[in-house]
C-alpha positions in Angstrom: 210.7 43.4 163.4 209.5 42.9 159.9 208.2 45.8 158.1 206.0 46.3 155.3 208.1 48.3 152.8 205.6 49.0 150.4 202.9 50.3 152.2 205.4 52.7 153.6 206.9 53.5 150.5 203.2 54.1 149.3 202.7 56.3 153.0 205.6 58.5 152.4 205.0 58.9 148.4 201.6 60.7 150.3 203.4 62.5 152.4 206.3 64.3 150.3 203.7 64.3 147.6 201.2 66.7 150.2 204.4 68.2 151.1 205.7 69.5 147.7 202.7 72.3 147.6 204.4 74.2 150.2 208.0 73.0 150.2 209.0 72.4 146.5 212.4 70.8 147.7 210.1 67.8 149.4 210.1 66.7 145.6 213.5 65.8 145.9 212.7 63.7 148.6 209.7 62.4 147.1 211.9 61.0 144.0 214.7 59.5 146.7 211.5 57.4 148.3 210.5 56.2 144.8 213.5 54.9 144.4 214.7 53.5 148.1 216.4 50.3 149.4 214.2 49.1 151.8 217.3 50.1 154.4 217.0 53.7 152.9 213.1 53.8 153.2 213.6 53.5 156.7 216.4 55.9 157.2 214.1 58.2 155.6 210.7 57.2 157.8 212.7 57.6 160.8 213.7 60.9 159.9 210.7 61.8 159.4 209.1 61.2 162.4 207.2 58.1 161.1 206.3 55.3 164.0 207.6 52.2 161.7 205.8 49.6 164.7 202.9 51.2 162.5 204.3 49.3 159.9 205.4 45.9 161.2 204.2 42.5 159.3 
């Protein structure tokens, strides 16, 4: 499956970014998705809870 790294680069950038209002240590994670492999990006989506077949190119 081929998946469209930026647009969930761009999707989790939204959701750390909504995140850091009520948990200031999501901007860790925020700055750790600007900065992802592609590999790590999805490390981090699955972690998250993120359905990456949303994603697929």
């Amino acid at each position: 499956m081929t998946i469209d790294v930026e647009r969930l680069r761009r999707d989790l950038i939204d959701y750390f970014g909504t995140a850091m209002s009520m948990f200031p240590v999501a901007m860790m994670e925020l700055s750790q998705v600007q900065n992802a492999s592609p590999e790590k990006l999805i490390e981090i989506a699955r972690k998250n809870g993120f359905d990456l077949r949303d994603y697929a190119g």
